[in-house]
TORPA-4810 file (N, C-alpha, C, O; in nm, 3 decimals):
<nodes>
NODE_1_-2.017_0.211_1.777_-2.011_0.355_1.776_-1.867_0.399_1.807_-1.788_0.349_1.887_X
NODE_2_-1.853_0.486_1.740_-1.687_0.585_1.787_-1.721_0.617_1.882_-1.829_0.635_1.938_X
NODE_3_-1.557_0.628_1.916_-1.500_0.684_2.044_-1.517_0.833_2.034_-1.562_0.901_2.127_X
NODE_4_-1.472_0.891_1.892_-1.423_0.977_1.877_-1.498_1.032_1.704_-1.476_0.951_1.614_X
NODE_5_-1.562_1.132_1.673_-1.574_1.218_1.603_-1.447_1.275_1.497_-1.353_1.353_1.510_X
NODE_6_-1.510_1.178_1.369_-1.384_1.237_1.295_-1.416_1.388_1.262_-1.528_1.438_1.264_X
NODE_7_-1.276_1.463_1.224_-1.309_1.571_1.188_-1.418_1.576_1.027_-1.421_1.485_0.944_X
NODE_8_-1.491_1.697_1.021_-1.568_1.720_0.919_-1.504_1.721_0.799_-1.526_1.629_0.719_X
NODE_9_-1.410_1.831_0.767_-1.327_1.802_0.672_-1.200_1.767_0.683_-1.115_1.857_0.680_X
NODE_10_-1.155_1.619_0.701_-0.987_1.646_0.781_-0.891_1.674_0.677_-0.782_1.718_0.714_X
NODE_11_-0.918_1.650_0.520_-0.787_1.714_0.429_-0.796_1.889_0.396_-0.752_1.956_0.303_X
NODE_12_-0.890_1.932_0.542_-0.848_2.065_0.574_-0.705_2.144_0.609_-0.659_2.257_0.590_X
NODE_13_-0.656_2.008_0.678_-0.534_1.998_0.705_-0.443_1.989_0.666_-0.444_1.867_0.647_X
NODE_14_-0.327_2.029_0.625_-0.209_1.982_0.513_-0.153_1.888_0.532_-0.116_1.817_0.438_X
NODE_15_-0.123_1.851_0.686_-0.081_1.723_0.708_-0.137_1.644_0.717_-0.061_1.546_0.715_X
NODE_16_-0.292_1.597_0.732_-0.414_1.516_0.675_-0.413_1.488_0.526_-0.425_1.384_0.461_X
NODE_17_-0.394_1.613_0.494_-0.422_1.573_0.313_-0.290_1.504_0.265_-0.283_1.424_0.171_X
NODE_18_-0.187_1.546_0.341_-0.051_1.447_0.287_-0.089_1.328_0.292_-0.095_1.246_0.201_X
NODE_19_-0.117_1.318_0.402_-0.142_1.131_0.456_-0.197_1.051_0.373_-0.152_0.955_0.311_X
NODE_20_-0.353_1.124_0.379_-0.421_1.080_0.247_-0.389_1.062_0.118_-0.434_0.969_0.051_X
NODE_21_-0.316_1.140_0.079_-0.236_1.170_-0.047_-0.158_1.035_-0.100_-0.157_0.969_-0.203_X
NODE_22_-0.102_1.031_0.012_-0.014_0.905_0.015_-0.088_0.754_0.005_-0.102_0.675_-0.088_X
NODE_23_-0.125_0.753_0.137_-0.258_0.675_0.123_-0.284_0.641_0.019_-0.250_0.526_-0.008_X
NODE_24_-0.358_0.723_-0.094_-0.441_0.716_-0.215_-0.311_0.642_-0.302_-0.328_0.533_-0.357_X
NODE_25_-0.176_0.717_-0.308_-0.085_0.662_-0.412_0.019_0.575_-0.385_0.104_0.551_-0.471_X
NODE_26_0.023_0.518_-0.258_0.091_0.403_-0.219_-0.048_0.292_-0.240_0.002_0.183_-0.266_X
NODE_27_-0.181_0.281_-0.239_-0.232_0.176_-0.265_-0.334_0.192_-0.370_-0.439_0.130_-0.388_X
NODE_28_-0.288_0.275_-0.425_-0.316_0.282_-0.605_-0.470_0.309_-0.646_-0.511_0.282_-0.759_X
NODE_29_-0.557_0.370_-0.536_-0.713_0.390_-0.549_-0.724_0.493_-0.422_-0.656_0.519_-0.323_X
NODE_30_-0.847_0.536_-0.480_-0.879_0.709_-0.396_-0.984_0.648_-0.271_-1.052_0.729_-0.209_X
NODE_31_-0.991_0.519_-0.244_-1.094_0.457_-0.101_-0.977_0.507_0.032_-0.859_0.471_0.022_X
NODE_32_-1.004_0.556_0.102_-0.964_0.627_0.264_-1.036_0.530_0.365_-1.135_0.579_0.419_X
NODE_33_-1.012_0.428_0.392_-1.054_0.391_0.493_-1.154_0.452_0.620_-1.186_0.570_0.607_X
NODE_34_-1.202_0.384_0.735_-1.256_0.457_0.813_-1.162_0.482_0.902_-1.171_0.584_0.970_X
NODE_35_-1.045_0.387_0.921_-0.940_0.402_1.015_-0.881_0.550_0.992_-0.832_0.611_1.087_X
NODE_36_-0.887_0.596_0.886_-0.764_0.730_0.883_-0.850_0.846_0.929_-0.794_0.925_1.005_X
NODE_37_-0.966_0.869_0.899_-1.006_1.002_0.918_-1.017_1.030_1.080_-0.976_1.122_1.151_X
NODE_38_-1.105_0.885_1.110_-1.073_0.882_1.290_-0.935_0.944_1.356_-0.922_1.031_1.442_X
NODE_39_-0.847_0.878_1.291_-0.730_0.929_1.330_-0.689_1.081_1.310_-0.628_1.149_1.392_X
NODE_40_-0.722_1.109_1.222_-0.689_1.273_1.169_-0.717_1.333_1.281_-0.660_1.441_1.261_X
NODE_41_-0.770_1.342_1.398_-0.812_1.438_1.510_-0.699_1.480_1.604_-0.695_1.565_1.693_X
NODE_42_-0.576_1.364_1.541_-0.476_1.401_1.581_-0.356_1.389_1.445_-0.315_1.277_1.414_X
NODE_43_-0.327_1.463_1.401_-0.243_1.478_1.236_-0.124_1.403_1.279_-0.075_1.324_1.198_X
NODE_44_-0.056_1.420_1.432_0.055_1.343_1.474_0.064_1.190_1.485_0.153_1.114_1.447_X
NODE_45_-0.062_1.163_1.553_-0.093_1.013_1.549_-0.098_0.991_1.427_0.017_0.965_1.392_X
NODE_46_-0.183_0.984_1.321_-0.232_0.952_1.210_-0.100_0.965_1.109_-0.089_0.879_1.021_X
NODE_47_-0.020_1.050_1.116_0.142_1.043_1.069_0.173_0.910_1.121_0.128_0.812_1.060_X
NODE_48_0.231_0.896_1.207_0.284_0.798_1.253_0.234_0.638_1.236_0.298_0.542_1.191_X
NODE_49_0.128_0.643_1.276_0.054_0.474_1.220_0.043_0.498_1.113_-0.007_0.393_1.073_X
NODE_50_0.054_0.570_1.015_0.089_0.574_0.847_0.175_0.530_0.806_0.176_0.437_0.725_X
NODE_51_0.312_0.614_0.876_0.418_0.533_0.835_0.456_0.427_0.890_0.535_0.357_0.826_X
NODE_52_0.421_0.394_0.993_0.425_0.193_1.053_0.366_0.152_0.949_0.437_0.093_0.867_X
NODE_53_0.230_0.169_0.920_0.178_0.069_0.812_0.248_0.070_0.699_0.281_-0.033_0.642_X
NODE_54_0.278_0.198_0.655_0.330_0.194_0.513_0.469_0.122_0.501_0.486_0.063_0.395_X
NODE_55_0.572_0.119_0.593_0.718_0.020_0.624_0.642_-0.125_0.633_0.663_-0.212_0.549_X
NODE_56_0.584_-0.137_0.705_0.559_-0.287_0.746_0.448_-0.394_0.660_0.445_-0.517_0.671_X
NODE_57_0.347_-0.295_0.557_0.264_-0.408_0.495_0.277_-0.356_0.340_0.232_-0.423_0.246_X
NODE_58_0.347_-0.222_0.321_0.344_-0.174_0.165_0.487_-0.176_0.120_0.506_-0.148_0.002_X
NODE_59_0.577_-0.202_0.185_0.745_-0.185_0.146_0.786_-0.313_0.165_0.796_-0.382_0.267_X
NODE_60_0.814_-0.336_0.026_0.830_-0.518_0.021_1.008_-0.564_0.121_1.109_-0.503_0.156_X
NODE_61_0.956_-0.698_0.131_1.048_-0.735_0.275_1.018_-0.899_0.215_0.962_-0.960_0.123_X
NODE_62_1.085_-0.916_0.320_1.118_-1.125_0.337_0.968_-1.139_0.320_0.949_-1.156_0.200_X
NODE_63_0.856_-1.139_0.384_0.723_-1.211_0.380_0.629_-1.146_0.206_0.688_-1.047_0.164_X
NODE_64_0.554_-1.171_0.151_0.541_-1.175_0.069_0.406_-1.090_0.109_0.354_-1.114_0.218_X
NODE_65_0.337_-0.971_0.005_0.238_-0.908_0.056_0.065_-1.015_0.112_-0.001_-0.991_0.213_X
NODE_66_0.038_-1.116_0.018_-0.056_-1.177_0.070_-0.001_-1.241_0.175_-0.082_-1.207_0.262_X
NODE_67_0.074_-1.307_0.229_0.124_-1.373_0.385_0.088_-1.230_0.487_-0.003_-1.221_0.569_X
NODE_68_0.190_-1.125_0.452_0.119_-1.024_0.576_-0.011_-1.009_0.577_-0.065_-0.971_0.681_X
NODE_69_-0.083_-1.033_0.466_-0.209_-0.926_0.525_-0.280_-1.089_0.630_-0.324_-1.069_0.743_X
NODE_70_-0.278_-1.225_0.574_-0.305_-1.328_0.662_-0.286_-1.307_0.745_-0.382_-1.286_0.819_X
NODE_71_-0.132_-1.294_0.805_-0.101_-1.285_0.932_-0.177_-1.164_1.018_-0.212_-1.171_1.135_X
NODE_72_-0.196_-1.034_0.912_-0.271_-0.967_1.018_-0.398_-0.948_1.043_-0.442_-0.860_1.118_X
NODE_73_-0.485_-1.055_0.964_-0.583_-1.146_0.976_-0.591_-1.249_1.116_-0.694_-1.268_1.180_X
NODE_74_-0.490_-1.293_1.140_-0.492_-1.358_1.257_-0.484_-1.319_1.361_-0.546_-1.366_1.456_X
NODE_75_-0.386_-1.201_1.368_-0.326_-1.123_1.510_-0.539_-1.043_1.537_-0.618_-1.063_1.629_X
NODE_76_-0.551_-0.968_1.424_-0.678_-0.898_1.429_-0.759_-1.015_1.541_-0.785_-1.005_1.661_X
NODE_77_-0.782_-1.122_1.446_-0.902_-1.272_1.493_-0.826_-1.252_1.660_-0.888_-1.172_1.731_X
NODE_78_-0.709_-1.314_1.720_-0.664_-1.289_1.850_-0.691_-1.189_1.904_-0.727_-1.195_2.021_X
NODE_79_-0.684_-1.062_1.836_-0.724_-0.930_1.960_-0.840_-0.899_1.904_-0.861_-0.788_1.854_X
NODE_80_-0.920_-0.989_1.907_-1.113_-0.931_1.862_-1.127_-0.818_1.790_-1.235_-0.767_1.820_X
NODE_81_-1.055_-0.740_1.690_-1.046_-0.659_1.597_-1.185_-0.664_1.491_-1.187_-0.641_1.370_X
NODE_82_-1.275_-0.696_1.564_-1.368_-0.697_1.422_-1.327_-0.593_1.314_-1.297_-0.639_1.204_X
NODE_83_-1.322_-0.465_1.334_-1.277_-0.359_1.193_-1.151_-0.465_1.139_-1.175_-0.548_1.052_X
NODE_84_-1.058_-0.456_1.181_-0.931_-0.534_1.158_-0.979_-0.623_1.087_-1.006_-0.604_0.968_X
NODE_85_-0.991_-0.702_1.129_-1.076_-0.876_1.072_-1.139_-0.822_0.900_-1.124_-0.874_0.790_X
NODE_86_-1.182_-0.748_0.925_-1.253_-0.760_0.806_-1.181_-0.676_0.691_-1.200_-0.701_0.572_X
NODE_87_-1.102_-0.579_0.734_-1.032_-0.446_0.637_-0.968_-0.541_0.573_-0.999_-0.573_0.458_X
NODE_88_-0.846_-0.611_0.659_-0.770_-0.730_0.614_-0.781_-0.827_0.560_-0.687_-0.888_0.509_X
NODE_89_-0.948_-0.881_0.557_-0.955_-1.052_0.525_-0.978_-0.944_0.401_-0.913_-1.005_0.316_X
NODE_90_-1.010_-0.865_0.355_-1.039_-0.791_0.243_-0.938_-0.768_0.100_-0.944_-0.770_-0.022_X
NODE_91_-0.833_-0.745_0.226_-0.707_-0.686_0.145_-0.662_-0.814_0.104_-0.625_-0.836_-0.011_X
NODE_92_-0.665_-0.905_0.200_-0.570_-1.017_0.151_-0.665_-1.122_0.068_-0.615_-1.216_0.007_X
NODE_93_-0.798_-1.098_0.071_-0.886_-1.167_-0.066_-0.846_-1.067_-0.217_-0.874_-1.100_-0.332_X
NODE_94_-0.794_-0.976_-0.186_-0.743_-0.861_-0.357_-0.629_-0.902_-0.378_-0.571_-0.904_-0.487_X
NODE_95_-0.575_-0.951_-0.242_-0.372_-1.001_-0.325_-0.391_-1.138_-0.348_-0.291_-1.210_-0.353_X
NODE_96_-0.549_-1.204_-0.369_-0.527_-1.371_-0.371_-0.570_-1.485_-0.323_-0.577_-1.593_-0.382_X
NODE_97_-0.609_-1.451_-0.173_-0.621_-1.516_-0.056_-0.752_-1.624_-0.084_-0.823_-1.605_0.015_X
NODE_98_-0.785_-1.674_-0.125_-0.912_-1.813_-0.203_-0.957_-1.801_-0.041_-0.915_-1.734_0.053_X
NODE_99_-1.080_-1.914_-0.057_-1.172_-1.951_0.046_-1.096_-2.096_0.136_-1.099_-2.133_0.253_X
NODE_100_-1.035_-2.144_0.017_-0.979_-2.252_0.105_-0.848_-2.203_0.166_-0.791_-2.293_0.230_X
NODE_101_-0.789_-2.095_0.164_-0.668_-2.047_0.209_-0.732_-2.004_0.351_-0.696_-2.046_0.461_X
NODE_102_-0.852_-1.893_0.319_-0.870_-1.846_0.423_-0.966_-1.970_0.515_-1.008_-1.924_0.621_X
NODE_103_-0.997_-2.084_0.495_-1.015_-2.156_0.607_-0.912_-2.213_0.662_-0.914_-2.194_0.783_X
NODE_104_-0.792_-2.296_0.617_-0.682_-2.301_0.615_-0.644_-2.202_0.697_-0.611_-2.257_0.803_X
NODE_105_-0.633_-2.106_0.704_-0.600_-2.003_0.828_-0.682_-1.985_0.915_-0.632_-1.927_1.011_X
NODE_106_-0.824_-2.015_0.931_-0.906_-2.019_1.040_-0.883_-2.138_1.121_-0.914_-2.144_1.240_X
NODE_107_-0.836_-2.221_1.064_-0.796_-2.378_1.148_-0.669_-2.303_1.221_-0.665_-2.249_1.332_X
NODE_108_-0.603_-2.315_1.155_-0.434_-2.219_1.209_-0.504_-2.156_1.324_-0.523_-2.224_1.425_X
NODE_109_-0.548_-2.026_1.318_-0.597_-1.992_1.393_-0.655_-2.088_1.514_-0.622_-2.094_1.632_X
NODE_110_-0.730_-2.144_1.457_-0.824_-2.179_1.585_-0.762_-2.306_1.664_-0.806_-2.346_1.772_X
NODE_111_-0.687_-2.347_1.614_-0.559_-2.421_1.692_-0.444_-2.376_1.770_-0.385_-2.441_1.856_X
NODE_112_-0.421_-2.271_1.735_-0.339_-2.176_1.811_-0.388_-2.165_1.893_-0.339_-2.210_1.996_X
NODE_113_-0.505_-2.103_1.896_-0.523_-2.044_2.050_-0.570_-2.176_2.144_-0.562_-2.173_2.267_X
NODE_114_-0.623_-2.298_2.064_-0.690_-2.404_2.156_-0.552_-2.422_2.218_-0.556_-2.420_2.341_X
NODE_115_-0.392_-2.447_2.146_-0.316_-2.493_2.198_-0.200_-2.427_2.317_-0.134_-2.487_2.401_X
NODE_116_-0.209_-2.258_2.281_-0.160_-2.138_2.324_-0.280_-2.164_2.483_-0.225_-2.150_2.593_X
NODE_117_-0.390_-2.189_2.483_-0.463_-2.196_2.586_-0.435_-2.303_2.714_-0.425_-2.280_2.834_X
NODE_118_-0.428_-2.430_2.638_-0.344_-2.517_2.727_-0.202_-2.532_2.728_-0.181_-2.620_2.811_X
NODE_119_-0.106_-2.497_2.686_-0.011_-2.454_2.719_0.013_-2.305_2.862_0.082_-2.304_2.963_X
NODE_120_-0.061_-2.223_2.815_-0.050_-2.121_2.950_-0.143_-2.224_3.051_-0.123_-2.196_3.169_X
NODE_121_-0.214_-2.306_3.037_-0.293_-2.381_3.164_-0.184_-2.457_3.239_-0.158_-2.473_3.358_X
NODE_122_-0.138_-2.492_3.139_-0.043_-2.631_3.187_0.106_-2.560_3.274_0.158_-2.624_3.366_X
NODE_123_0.149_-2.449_3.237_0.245_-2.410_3.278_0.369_-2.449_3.237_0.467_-2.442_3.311_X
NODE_124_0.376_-2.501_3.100_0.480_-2.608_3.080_0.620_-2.503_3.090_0.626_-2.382_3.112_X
NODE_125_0.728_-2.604_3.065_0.840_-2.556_3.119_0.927_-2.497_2.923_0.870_-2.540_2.822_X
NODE_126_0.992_-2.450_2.915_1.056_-2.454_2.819_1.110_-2.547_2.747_1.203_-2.568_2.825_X
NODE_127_1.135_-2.640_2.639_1.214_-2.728_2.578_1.303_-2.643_2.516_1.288_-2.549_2.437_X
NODE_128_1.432_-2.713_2.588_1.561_-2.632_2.591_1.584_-2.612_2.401_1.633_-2.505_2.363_X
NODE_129_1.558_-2.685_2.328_1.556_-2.713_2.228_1.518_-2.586_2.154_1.578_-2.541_2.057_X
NODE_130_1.421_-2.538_2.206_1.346_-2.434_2.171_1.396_-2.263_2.190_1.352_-2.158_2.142_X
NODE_131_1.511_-2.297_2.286_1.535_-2.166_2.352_1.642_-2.128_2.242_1.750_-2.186_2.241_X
NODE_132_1.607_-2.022_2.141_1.776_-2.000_2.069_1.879_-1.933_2.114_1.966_-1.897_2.034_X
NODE_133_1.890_-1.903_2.242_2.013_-1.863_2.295_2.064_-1.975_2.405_2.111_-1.925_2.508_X
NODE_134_2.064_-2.087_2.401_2.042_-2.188_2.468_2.218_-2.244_2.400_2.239_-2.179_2.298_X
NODE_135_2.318_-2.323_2.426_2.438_-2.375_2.396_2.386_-2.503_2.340_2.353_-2.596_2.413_X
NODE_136_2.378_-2.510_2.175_2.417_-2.618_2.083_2.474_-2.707_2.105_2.449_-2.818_2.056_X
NODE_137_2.571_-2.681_2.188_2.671_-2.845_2.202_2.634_-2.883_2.335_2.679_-2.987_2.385_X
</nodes>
């Protein structure tokens, strides 16, 4: 259940309907997520995580669009994101993502954290090796 009550009509709003607007023509289909309208209750918030998302997973960069949406497949799986988990394993099954990719990343996953787990147990120390501000010679 929500936290929060989306508004009834939120492209009542001009700055709602921008968002959306955008929304719709940065990812090339008129589907609005459930994430945005939630958000609309505040037009400022919902600006803003618009344009994070839209710089960081729609404006091409060094990682390639199916690698981000994986990766934010994983971060989601780490912070129990069920909505996440699934918006994403979604997006990144439309840019490509096969069944054996996405187990292939559930191992990833699920090794990370087995190993991220004993590592914070263990307390280990840094390998200087590792540190990149550390002196090369």
């Amino acid at each position: 259940m929500s936290t929060i009550a989306p508004p009834c009509n939120p492209e009542a709003d001009p700055r709602v309907k921008a968002v959306f607007d955008d929304i719709r023509r940065t990812r090339g289909n008129d589907f609005i997520n459930n994430l945005w309208p939630h958000l609309a209750f505040d037009p400022a918030l919902l600006e803003e995580v618009w344009s994070d998302v839209k710089a960081v997973m729609a404006t091409p960069g060094e990682i390639d669009p199916l690698t981000k949406e994986m990766i934010y497949v994983a971060v989601s799986i780490a912070n129990a994101c069920s909505y996440c988990v699934h918006s994403h394993t979604a997006a990144a099954r439309a840019k490509g993502m096969t069944d054996g990719m996405y187990a292939e990343l559930l191992r990833i996953v699920s090794l990370a954290g087995r190993t991220n787990h004993l590592a914070n147990a263990l307390q280990l120390p840094i390998d200087s090796a590792f540190d990149a501000s550390a002196d090369p010679t």
